[in-house]
C-alpha positions, 0 to 999 in steps of 0.5 A, a space after each residue: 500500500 502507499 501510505 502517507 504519513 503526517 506528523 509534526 515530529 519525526 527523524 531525527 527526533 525520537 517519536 515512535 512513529 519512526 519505528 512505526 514508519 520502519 516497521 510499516 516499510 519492512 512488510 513492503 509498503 511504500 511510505 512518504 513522511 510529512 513534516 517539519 524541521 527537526 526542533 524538539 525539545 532543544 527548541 532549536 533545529 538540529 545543527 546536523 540537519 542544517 549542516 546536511 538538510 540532503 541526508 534527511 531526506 530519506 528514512 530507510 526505504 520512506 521518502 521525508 518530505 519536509 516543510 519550514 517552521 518556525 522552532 518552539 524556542 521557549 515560552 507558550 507564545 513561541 510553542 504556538 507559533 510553532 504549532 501554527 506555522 507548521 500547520 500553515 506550511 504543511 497545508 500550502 507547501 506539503 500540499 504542493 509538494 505532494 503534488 501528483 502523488 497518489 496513496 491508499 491511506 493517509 495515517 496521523 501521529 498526533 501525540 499534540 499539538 491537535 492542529 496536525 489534523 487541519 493539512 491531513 484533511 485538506 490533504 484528505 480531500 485533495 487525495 481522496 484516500 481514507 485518514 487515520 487518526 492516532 490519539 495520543 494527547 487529547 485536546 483540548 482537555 490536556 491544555 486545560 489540565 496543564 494550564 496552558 489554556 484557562 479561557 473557557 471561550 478558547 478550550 470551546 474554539 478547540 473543542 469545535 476544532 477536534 470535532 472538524 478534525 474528527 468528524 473528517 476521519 475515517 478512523 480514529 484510533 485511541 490510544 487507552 480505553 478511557 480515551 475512547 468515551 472522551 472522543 466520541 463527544 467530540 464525534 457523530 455516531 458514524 464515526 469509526 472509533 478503535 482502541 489502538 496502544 503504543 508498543 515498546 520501541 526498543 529491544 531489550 538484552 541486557 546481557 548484550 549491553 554494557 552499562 552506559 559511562 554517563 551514569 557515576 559508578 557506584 556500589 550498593 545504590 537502589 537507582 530509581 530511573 525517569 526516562 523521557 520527556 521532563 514536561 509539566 504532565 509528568 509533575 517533577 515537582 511531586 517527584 522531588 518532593 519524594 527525592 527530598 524526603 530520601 536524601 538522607 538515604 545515601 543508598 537511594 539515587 535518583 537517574 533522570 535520563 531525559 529533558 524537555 520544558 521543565 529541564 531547567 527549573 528541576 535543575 534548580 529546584 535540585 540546587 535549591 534542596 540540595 539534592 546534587 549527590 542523590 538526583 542525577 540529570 543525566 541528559 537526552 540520548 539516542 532512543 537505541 541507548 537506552 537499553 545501556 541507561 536502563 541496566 543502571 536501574 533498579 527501578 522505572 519510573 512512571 508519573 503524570 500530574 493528579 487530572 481526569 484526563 492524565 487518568 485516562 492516559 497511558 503513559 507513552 513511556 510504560 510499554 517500553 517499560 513494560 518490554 525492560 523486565 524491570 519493576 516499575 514505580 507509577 505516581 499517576 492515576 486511572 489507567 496507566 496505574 490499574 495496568 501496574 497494580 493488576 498485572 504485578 509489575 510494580 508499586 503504584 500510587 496516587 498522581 501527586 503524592 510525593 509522599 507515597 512515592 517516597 514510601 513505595 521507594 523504601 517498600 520496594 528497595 528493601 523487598 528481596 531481589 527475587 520478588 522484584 525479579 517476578 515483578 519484572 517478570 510479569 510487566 514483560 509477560 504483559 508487555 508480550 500479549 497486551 503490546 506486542 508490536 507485531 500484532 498491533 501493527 499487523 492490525 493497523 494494516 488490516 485497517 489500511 487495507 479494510 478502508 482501501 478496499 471500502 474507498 475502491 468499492 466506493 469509487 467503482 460504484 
């Protein structure tokens, strides 16, 4: 099939959508990748692609097409311009670059901003192939539960764009089973609405891996590990507040693998509390590293900010968690904690409870390493029938192919 993928974000930046991307040309379809200049989360485009933009123009077997933006840089006005010019961009000059290609379907990553879906429907129109829409960040709850929108007036202007949006797909695919209720107020009754999760995109042997140099040797540490993006959902705040509590616990080091928006403040919140020697930013790498950083840790750690909405959420992080073989440690609520507590992959507790985060830490660094070793166990075997990438992906393309089927039909009649 000839797919056209649309996504604000992609190579060289780390979504999941390139392994997506990867997997869908390796079972021989024919991918062209629509999006912008390499910018998150540094908020600057990346000086390799500038120095040599030729050699991102391909993705393995897909074609990228890329279009200018202006990068987020830092503050809310500067993100919405980013957002605004890439939709802007991708409806005039993605359309025009696209020009005289033919696709069977045409598949969104929207893990946000909302307004990814304005140039994938016009580029519906303009093709005539079916759009799928993948849910990752629901709008326009999420910029009411992070306080990035308090004006009742604006979150309903959103509200009316996700229903355009919506009501112009084919299918739309979620990425919880909570999420699913959330969208179809959003939706008309004849809208196709399926549950649809992430997978773990990493491969993890760790008899294979050495051990990453940037964590500080050490002997006899419990090491809770954060791995991915530092924004205001994943409430740093709550997770220092446990970290305070433990300082005094030499044996207890906290590993954050990552950075995002809230990079700096954590960086001198850690000052603040004096925290230096027990909670470690350690910085971004490369997505095929992790599995290194990862054999550090003792424990994984999970958290979003106490929201209805976050309940609703798995948290992008916990598949590949899961495929680790490590415990887990979840401070959220709703979902992504029932998928802990029901398989007995780890210790969960409530969204915001610095408190509870810190007891769950002591509970778990003092249990026998066999019993976290079946925690592990368990959170791998969920991994393997609940996530499996294989199955999921053979999925979608059975979508692919059900839509494609119902538009020729169509079109013969």
């Amino acid at each position: 099939m000839r797919i056209l993928v649309v996504s604000q974000y992609f190579w060289p930046e780390n979504f999941r959508i390139n392994d997506l991307v990867a997997a869908l040309c390796d079972r021989g379809h024919d991918v062209t990748i629509l999006t912008g200049c390499p910018n998150y989360p540094s908020g600057k485009v990346f000086p390799e692609f500038r120095s040599h933009r030729s050699d991102y123009g391909k993705f393995g077997a897909a074609d990228v097409v890329r279009v200018p933006l202006l990068p987020r840089g830092s503050g809310a006005l500067r993100l919405l311009l980013n957002y605004l010019s890439f939709t802007l961009s991708a409806s005039l000059v993605g359309a025009l670059r696209l020009r005289g290609m033919a696709f069977d379907a045409i598949f969104v990553f929207e893990p946000s901003p909302i307004t990814v879906g304005i140039p994938a429907v016009l580029l519906r129109h303009l093709k005539r192939v079916p759009l799928v829409f993948w849910v990752l960040d629901l709008w326009p709850e999420t910029l009411e539960a992070i306080g990035a929108v308090r004006s009742s007036a604006i979150l309903k202007l959103v509200g009316g764009l996700v229903s355009f949006i919506y009501n112009r797909c084919d299918l739309v695919l979620a990425q919880s089973r909570s999420f699913i209720p959330q969208i179809r107020k959003y939706c008309r009754g004849d809208v196709r609405v399926e549950y649809f999760p992430s997978w773990s995109d990493s491969v993890f042997d760790f008899s294979i891996v050495a051990p990453a140099r940037e964590v500080p040797a050490g002997e006899g540490f419990f090491n809770v590990m954060f791995a991915g993006n530092m924004g205001d959902a994943q409430d740093f705040p709550a997770i220092l507040d446990a970290a305070e509590i433990l300082k005094d616990k030499k044996n207890i080091r906290w590993l954050v693998v990552g950075d995002g928006r809230a990079t700096e403040w954590v960086r001198s919140e850690v000052d603040k509390r004096r925290l230096g020697q027990s909670f470690l930013l350690l910085g971004r790498y490369p997505i095929e590293r992790m599995p290194s950083f990862y054999k550090h840790a003792d424990a994984l750690l999970v958290s979003l900010k106490e929201s209805p909405i976050f309940a609703m959420t798995i948290p992008g992080k916990l598949q590949s968690y899961l495929a680790s073989g490590l415990p887990i440690l979840a401070m959220l609520n709703g979902e992504g904690a029932q998928i802990i507590s029901s398989s007995g992959a780890g210790l969960s507790c409530r969204a915001g409870d610095g408190n509870a985060l810190a007891a769950a830490v002591i509970q778990l660094a003092e249990m026998p390493v066999d019993a976290r070793k079946k925690m592990g166990a368990r959170g791998l075997a969920l991994s393997r029938t609940e996530f499996d990438r294989e199955t999921l992906i053979t999925r979608l393309e059975h979508w692919f192919a059900e839509m494609a089927n119902k538009d020729r039909r169509a079109g013969a009649r």
